[in-house]
PDB file of N, CA, C and O in Angstrom:
ATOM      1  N   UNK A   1      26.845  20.536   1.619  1.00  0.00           N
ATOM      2  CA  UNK A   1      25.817  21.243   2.370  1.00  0.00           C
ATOM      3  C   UNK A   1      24.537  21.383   1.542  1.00  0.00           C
ATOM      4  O   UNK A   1      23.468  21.014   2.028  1.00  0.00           O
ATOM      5  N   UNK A   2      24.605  21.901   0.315  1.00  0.00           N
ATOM      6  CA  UNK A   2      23.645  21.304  -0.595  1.00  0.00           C
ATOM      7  C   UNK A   2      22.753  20.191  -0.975  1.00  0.00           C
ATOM      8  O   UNK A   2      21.640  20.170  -1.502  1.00  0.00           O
ATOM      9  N   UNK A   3      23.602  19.219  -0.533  1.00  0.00           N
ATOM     10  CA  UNK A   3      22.809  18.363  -0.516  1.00  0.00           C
ATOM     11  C   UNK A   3      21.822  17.500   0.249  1.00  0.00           C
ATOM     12  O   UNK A   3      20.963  16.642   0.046  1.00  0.00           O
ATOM     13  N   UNK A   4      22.603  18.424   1.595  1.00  0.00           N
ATOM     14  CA  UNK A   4      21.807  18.225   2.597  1.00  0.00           C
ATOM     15  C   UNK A   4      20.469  18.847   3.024  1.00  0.00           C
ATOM     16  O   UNK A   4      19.516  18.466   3.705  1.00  0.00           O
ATOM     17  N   UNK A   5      20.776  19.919   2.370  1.00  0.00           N
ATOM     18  CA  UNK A   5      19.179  21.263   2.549  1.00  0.00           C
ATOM     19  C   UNK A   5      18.559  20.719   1.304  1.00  0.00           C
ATOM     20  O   UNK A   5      17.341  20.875   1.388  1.00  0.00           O
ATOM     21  N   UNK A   6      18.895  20.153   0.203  1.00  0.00           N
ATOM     22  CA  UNK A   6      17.680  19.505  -0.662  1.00  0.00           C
ATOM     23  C   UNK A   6      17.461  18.655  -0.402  1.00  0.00           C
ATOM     24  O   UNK A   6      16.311  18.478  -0.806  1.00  0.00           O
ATOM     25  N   UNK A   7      18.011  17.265   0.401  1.00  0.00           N
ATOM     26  CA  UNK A   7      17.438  16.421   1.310  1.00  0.00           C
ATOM     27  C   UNK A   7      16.576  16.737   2.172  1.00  0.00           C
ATOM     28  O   UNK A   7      15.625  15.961   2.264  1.00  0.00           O
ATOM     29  N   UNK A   8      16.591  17.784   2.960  1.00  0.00           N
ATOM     30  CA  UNK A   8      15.837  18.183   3.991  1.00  0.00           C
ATOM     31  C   UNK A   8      14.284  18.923   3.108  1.00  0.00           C
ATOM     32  O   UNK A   8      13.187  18.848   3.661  1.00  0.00           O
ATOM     33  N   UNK A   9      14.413  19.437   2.048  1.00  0.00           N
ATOM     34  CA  UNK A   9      13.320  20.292   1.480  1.00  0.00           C
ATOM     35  C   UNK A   9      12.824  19.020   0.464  1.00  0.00           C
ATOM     36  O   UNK A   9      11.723  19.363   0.032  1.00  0.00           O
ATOM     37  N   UNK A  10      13.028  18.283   0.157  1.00  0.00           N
ATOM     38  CA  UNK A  10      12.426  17.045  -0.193  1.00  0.00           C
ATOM     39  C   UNK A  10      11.191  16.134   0.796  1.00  0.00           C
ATOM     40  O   UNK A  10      10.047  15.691   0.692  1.00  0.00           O
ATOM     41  N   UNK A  11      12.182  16.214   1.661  1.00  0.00           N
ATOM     42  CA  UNK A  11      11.679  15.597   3.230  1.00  0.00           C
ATOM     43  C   UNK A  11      10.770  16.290   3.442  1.00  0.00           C
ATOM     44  O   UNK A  11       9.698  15.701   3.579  1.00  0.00           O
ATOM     45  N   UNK A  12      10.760  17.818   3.568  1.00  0.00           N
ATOM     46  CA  UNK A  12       9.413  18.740   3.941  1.00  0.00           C
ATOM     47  C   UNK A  12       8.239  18.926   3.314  1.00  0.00           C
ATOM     48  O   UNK A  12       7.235  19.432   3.813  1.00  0.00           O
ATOM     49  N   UNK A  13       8.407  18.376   1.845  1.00  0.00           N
ATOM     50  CA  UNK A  13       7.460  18.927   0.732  1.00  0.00           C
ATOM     51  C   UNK A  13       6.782  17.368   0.939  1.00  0.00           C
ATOM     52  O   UNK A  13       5.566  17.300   0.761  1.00  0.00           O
ATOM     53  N   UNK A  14       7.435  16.239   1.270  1.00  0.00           N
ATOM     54  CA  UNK A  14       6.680  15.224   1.154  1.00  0.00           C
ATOM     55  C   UNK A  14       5.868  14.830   2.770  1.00  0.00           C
ATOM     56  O   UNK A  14       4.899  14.099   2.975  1.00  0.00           O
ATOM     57  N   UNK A  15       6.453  15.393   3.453  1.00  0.00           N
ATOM     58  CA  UNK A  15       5.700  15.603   4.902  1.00  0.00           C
ATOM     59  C   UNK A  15       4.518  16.141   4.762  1.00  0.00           C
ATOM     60  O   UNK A  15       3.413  15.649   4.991  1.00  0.00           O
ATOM     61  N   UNK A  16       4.963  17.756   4.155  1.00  0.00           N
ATOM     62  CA  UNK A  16       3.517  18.666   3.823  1.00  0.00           C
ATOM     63  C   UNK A  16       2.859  17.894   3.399  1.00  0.00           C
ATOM     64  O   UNK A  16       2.029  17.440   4.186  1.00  0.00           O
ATOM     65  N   UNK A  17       2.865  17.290   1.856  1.00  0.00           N
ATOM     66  CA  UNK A  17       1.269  16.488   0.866  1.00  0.00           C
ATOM     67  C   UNK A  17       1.591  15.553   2.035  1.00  0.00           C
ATOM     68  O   UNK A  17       1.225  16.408   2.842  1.00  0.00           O
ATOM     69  N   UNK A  18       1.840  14.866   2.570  1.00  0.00           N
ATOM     70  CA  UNK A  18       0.900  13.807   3.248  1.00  0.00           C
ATOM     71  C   UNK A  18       0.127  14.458   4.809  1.00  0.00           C
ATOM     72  O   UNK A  18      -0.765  13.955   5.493  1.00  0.00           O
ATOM     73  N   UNK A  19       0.730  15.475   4.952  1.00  0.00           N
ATOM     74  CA  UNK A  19       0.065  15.673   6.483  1.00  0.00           C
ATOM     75  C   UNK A  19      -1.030  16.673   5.794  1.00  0.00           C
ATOM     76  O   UNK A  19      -1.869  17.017   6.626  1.00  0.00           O
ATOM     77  N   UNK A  20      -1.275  17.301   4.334  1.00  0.00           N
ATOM     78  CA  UNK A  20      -2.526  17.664   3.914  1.00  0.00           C
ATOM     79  C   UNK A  20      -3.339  16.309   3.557  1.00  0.00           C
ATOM     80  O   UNK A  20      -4.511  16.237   3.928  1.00  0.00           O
ATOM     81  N   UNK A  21      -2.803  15.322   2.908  1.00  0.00           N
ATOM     82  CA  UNK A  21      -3.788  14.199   2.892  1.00  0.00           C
ATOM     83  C   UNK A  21      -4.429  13.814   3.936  1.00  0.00           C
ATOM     84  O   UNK A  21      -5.658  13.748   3.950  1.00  0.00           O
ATOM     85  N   UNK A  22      -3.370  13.386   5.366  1.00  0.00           N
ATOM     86  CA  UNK A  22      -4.005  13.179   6.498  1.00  0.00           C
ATOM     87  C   UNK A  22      -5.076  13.844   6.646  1.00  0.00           C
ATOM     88  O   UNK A  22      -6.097  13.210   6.914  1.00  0.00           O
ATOM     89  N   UNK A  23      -5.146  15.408   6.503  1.00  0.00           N
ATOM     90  CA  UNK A  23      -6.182  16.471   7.103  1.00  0.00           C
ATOM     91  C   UNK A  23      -7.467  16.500   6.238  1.00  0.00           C
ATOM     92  O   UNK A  23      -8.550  16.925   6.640  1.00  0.00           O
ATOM     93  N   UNK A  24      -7.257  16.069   5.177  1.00  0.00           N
ATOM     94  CA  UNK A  24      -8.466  15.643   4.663  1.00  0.00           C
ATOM     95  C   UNK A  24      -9.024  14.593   4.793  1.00  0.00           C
ATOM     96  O   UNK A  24     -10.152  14.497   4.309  1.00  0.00           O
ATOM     97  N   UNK A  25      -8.716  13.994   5.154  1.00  0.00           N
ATOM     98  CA  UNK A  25      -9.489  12.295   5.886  1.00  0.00           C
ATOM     99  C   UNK A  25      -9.264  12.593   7.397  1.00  0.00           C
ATOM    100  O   UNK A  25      -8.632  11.874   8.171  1.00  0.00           O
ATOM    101  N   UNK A  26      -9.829  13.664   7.669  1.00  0.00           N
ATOM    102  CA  UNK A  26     -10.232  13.836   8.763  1.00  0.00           C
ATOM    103  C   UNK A  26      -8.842  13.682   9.777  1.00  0.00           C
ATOM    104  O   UNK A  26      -9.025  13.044  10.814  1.00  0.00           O
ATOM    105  N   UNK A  27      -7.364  14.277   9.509  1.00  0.00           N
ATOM    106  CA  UNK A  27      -6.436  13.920  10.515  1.00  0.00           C
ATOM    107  C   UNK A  27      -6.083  12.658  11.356  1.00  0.00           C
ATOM    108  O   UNK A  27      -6.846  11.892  11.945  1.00  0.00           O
ATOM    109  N   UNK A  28      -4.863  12.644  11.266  1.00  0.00           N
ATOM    110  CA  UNK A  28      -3.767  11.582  11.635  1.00  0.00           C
ATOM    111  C   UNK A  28      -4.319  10.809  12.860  1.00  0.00           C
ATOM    112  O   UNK A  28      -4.071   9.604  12.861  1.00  0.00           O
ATOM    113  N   UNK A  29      -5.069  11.338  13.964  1.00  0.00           N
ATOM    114  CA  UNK A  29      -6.130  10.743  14.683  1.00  0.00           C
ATOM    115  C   UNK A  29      -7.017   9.646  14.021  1.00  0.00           C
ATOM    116  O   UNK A  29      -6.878   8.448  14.265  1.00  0.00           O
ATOM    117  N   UNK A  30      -8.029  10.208  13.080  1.00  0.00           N
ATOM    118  CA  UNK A  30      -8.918  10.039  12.502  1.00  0.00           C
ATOM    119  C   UNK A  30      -8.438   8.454  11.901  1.00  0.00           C
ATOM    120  O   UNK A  30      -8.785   7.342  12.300  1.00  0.00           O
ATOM    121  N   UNK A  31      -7.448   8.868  10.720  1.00  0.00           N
ATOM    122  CA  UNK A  31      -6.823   7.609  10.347  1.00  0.00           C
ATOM    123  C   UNK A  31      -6.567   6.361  10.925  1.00  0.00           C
ATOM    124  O   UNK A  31      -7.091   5.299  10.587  1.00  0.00           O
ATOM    125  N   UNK A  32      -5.628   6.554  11.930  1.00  0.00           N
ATOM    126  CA  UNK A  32      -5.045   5.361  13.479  1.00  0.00           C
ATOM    127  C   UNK A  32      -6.490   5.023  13.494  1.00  0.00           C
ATOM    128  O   UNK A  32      -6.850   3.960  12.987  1.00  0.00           O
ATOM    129  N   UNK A  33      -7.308   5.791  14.006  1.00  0.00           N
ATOM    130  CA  UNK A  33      -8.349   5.129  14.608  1.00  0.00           C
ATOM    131  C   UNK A  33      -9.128   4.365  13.749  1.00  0.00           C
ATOM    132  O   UNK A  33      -9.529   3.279  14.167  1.00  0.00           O
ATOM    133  N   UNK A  34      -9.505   4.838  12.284  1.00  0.00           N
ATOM    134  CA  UNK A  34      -9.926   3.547  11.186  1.00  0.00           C
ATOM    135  C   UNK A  34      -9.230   2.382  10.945  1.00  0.00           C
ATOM    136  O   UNK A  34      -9.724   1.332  10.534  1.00  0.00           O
ATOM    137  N   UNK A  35      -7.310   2.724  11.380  1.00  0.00           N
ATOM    138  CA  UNK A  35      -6.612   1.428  11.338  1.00  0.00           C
ATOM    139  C   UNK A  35      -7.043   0.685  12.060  1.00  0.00           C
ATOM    140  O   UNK A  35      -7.525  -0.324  11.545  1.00  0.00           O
ATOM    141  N   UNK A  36      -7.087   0.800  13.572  1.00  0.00           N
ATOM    142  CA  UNK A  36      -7.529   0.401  14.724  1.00  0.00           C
ATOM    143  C   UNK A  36      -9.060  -0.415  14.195  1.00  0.00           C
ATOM    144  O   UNK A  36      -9.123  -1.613  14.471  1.00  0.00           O
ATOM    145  N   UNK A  37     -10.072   0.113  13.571  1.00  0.00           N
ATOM    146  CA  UNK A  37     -11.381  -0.153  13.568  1.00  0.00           C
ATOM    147  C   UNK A  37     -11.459  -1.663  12.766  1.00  0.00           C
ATOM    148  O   UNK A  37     -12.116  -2.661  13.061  1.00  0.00           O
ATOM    149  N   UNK A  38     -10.407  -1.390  11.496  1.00  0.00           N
ATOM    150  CA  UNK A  38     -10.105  -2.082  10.473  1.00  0.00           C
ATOM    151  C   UNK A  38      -9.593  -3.335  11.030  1.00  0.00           C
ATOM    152  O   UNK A  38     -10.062  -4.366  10.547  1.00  0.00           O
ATOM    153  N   UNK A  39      -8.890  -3.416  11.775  1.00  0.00           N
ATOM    154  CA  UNK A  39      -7.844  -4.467  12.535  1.00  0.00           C
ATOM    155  C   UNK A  39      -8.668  -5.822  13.031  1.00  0.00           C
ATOM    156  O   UNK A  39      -8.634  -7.030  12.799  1.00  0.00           O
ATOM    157  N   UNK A  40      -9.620  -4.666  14.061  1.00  0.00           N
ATOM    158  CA  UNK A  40     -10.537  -5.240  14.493  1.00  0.00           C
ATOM    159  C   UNK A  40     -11.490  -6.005  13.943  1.00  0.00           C
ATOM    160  O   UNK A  40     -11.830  -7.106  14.374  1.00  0.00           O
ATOM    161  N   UNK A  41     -11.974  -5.407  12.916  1.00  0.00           N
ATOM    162  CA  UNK A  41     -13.170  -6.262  12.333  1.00  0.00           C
ATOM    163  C   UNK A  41     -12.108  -7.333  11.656  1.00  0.00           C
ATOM    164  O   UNK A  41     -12.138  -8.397  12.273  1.00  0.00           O
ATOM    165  N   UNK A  42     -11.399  -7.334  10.813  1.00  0.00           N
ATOM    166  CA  UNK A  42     -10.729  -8.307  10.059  1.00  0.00           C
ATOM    167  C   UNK A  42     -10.548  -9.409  11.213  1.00  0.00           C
ATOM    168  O   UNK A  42     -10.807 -10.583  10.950  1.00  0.00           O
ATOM    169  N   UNK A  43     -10.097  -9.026  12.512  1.00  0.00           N
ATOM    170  CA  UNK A  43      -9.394  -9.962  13.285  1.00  0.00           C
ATOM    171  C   UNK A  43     -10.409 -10.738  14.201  1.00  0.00           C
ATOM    172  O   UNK A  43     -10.054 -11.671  14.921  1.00  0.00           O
ATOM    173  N   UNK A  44     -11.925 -10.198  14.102  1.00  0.00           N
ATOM    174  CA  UNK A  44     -12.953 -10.891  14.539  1.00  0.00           C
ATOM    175  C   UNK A  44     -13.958 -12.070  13.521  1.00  0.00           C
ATOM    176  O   UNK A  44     -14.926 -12.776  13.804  1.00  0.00           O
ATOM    177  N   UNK A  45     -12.930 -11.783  11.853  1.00  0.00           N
ATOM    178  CA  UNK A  45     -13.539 -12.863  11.462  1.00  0.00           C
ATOM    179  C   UNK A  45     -12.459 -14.023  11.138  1.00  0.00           C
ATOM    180  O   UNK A  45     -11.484 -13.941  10.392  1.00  0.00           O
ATOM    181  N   UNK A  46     -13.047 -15.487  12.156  1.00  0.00           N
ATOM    182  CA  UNK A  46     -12.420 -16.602  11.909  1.00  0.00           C
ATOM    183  C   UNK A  46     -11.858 -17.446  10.838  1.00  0.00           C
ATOM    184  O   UNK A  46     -12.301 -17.395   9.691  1.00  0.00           O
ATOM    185  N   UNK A  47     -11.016 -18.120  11.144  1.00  0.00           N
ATOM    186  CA  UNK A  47     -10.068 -19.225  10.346  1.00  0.00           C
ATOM    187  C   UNK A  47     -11.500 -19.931   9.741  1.00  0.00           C
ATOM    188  O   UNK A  47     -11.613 -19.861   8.517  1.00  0.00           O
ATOM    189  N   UNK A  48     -12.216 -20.369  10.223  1.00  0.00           N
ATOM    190  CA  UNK A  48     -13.348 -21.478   9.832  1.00  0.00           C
ATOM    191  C   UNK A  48     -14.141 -20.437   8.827  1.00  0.00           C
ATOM    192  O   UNK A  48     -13.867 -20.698   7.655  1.00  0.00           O
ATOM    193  N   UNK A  49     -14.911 -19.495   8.949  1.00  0.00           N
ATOM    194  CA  UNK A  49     -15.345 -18.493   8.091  1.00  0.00           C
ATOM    195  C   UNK A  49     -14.674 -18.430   6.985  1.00  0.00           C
ATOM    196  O   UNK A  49     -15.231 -18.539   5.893  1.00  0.00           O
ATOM    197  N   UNK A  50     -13.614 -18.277   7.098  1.00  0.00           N
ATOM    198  CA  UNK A  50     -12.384 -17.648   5.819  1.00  0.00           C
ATOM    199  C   UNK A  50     -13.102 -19.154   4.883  1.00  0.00           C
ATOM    200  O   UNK A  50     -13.752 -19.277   3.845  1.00  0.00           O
ATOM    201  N   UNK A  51     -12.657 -19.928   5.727  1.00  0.00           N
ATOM    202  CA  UNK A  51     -12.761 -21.796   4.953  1.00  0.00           C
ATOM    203  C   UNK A  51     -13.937 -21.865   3.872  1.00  0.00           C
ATOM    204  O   UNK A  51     -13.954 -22.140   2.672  1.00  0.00           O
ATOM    205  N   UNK A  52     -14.961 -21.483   4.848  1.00  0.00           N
ATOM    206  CA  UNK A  52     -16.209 -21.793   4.692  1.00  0.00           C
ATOM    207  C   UNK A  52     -16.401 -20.567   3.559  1.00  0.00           C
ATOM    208  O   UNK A  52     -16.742 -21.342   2.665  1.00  0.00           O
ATOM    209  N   UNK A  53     -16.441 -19.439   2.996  1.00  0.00           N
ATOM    210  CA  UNK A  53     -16.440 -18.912   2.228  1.00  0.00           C
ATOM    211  C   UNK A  53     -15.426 -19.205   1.027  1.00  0.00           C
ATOM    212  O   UNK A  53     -15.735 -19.097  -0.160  1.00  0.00           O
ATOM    213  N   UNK A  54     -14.410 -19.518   1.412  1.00  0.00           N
ATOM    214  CA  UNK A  54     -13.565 -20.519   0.073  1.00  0.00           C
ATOM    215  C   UNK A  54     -13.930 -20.745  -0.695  1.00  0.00           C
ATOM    216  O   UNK A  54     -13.923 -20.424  -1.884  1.00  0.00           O
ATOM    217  N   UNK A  55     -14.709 -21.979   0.506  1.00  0.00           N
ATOM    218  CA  UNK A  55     -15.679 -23.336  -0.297  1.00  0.00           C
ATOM    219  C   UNK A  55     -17.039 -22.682  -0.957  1.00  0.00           C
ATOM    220  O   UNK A  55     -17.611 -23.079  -1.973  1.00  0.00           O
ATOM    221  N   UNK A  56     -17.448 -21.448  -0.016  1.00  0.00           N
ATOM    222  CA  UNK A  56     -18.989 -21.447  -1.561  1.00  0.00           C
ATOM    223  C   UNK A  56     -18.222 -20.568  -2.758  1.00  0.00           C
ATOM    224  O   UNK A  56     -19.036 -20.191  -3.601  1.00  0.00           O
ATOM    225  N   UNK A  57     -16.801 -20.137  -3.042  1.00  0.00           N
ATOM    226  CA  UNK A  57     -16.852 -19.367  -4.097  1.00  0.00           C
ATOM    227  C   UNK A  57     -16.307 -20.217  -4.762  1.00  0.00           C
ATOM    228  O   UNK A  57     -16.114 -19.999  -5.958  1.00  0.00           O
ATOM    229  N   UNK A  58     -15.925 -21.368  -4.195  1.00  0.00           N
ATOM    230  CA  UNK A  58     -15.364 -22.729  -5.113  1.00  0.00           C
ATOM    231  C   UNK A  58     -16.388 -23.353  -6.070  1.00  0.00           C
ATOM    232  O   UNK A  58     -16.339 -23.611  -7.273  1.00  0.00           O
ATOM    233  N   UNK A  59     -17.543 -23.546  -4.920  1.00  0.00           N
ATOM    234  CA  UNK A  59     -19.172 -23.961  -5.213  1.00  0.00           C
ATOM    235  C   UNK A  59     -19.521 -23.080  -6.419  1.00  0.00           C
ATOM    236  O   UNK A  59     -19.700 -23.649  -7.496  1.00  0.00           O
ATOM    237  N   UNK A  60     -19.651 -21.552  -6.335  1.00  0.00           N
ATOM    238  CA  UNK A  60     -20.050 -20.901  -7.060  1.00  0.00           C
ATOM    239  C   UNK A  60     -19.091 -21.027  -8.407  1.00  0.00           C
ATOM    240  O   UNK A  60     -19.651 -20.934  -9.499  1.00  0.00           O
ATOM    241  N   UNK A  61     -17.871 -21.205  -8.360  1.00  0.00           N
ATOM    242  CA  UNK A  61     -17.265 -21.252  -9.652  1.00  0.00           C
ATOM    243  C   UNK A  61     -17.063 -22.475 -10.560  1.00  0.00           C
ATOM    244  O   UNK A  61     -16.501 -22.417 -11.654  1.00  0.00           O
ATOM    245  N   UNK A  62     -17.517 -23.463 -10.069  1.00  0.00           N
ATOM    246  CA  UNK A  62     -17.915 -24.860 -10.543  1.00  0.00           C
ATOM    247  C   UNK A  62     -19.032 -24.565 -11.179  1.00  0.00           C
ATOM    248  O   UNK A  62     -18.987 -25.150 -12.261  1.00  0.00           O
ATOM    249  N   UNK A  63     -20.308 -23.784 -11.044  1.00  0.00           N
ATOM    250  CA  UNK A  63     -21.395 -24.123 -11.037  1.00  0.00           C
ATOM    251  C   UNK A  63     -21.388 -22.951 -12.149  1.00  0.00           C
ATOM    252  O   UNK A  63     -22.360 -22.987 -12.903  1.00  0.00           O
ATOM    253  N   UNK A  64     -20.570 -22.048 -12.346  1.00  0.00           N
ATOM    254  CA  UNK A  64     -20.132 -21.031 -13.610  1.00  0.00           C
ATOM    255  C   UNK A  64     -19.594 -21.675 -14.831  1.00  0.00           C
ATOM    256  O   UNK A  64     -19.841 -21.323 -15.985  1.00  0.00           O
ATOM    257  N   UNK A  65     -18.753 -22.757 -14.417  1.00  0.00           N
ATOM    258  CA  UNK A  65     -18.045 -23.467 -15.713  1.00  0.00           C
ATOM    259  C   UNK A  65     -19.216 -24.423 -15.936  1.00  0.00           C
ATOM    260  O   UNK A  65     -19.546 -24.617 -17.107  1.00  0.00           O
ATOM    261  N   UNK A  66     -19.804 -24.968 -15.083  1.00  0.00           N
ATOM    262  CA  UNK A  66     -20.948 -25.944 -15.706  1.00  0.00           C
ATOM    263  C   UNK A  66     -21.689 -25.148 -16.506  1.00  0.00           C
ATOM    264  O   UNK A  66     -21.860 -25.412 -17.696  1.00  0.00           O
ATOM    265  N   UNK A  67     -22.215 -24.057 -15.891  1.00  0.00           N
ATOM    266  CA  UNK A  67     -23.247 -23.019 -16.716  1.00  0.00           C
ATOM    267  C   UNK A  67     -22.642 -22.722 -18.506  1.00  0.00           C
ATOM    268  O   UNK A  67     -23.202 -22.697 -19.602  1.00  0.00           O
ATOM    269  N   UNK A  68     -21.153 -22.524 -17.998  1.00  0.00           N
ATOM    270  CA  UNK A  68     -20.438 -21.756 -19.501  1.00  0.00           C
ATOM    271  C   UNK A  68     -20.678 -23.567 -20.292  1.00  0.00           C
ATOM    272  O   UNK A  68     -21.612 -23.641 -21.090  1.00  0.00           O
ATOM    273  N   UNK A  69     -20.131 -24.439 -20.124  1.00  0.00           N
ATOM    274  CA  UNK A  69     -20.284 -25.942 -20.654  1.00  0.00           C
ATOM    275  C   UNK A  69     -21.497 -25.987 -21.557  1.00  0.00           C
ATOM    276  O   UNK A  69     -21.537 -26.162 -22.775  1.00  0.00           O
ATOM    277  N   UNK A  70     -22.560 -25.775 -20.618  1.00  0.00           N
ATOM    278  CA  UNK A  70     -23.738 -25.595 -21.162  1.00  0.00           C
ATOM    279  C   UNK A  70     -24.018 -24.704 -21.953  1.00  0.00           C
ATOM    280  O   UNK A  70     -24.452 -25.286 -22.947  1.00  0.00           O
ATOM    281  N   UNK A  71     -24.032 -23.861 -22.086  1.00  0.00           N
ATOM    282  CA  UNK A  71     -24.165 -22.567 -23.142  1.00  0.00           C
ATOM    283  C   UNK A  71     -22.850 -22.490 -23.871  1.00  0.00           C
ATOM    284  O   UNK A  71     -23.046 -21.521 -24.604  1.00  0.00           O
ATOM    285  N   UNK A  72     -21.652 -22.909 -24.116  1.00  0.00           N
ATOM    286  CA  UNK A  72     -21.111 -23.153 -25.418  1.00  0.00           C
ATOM    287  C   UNK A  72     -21.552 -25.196 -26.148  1.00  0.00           C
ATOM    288  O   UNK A  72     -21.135 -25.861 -27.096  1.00  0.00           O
ATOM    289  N   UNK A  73     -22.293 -25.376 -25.322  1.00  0.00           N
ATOM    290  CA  UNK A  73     -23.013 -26.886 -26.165  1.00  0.00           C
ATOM    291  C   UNK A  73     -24.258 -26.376 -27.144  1.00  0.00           C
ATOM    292  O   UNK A  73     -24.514 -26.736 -28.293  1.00  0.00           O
ATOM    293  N   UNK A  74     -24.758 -25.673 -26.526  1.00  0.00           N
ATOM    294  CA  UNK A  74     -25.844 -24.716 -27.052  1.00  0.00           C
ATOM    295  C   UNK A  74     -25.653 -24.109 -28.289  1.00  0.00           C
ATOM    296  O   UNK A  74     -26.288 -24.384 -29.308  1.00  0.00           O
ATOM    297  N   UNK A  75     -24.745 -23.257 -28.182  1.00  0.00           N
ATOM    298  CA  UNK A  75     -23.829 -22.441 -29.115  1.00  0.00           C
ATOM    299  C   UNK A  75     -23.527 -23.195 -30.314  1.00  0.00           C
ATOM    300  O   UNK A  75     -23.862 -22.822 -31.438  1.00  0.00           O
ATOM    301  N   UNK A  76     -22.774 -24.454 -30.018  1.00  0.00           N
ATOM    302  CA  UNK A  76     -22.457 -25.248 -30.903  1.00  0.00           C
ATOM    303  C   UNK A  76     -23.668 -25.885 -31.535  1.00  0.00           C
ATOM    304  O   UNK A  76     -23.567 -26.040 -32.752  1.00  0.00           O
ATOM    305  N   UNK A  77     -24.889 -26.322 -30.929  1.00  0.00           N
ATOM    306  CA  UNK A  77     -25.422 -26.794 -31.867  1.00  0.00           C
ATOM    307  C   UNK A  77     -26.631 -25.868 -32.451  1.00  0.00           C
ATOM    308  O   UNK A  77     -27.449 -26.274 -33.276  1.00  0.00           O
ATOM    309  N   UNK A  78     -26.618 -24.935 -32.051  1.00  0.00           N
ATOM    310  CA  UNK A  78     -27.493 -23.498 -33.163  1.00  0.00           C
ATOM    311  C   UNK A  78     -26.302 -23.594 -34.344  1.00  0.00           C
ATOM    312  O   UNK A  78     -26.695 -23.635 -35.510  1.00  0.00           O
ATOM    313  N   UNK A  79     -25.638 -23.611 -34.222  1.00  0.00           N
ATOM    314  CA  UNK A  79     -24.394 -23.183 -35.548  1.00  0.00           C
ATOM    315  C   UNK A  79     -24.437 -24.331 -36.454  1.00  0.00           C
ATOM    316  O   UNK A  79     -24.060 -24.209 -37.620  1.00  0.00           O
ATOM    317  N   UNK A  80     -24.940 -25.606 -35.919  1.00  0.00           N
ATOM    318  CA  UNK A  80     -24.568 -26.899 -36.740  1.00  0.00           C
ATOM    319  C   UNK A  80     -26.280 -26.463 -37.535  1.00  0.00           C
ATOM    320  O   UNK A  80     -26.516 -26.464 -38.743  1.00  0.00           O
ATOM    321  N   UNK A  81     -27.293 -26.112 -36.366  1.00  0.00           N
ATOM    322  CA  UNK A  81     -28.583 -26.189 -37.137  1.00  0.00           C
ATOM    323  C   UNK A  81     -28.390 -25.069 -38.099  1.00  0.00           C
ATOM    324  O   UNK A  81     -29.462 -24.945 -38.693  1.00  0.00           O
ATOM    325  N   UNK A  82     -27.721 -24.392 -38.435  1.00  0.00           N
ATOM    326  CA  UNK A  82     -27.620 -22.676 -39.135  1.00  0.00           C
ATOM    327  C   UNK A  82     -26.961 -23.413 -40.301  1.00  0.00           C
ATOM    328  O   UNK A  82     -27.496 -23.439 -41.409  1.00  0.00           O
ATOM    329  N   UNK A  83     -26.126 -23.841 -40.116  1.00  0.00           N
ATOM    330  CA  UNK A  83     -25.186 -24.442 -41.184  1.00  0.00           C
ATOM    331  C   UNK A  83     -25.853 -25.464 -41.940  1.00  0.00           C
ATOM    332  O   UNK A  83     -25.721 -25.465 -43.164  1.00  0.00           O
ATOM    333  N   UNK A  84     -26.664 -26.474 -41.275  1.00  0.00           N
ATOM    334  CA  UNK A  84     -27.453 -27.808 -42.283  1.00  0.00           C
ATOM    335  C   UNK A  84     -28.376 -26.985 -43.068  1.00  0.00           C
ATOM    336  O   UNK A  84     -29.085 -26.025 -42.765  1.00  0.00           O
ATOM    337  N   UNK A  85     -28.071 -27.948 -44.721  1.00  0.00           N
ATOM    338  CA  UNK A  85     -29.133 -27.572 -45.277  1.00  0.00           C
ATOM    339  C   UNK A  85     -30.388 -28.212 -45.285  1.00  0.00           C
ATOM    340  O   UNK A  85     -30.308 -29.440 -45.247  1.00  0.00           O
ATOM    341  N   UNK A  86     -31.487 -27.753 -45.323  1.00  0.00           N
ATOM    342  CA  UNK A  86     -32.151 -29.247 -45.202  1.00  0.00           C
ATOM    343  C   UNK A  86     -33.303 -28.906 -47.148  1.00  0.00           C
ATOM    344  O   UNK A  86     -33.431 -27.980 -47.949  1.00  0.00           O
ATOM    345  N   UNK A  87     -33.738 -30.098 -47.016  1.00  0.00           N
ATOM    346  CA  UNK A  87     -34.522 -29.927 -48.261  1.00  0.00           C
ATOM    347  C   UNK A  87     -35.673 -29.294 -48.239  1.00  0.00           C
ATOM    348  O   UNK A  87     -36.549 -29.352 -47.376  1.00  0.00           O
ATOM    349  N   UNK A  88     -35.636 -28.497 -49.518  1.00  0.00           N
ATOM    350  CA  UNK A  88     -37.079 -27.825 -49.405  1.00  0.00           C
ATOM    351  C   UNK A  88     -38.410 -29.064 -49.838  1.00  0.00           C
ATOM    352  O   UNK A  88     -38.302 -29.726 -50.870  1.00  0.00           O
ATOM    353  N   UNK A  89     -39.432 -29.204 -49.037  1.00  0.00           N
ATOM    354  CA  UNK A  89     -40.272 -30.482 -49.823  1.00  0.00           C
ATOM    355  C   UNK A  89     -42.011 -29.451 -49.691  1.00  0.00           C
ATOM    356  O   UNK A  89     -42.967 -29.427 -48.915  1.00  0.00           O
ATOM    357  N   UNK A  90     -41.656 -28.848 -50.773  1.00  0.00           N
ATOM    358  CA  UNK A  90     -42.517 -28.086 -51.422  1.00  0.00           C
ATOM    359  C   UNK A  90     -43.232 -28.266 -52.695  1.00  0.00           C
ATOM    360  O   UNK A  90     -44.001 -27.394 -53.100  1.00  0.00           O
TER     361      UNK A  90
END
């Protein structure tokens, strides 16, 4: 029987914090209806969109490793000029 009334007062205490969370985001209404809002917008943007944004963050991340390519070539040859000695002709 014990273990059944701390089952049950487990059950209640975790009902309570979430039906106070609910009530601060504006109640269990409130929520559904951002699910609802959420659903919607996600489900009004297309298969082809999804694609097509893929492809420019594909675009964009090609064009990051070219950038990094370039600036560790850079890198490398400030370090070769840092490192040569050259003659003083003084």
């Amino acid at each position: 029987m014990n273990d059944i009334r701390g089952t049950f007062d487990t059950l209640n205490r975790v009902y309570e914090r979430l039906d106070e969370e609910f009530s601060q985001q504006g109640g269990l209404d409130n929520i559904l209806s951002m699910h609802r809002r959420l659903r919607e917008a996600l489900f009004a943007i297309s298969g082809s969109e999804l694609a097509t944004l893929l492809e420019e963050i594909e675009h964009a991340k090609q064009a990051l490793e070219t950038l990094k390519s370039g600036i560790d070539g850079l890198r490398s040859l400030k370090d070769a000029f840092k490192s040569a000695t050259l003659p003083y002709s003084g």
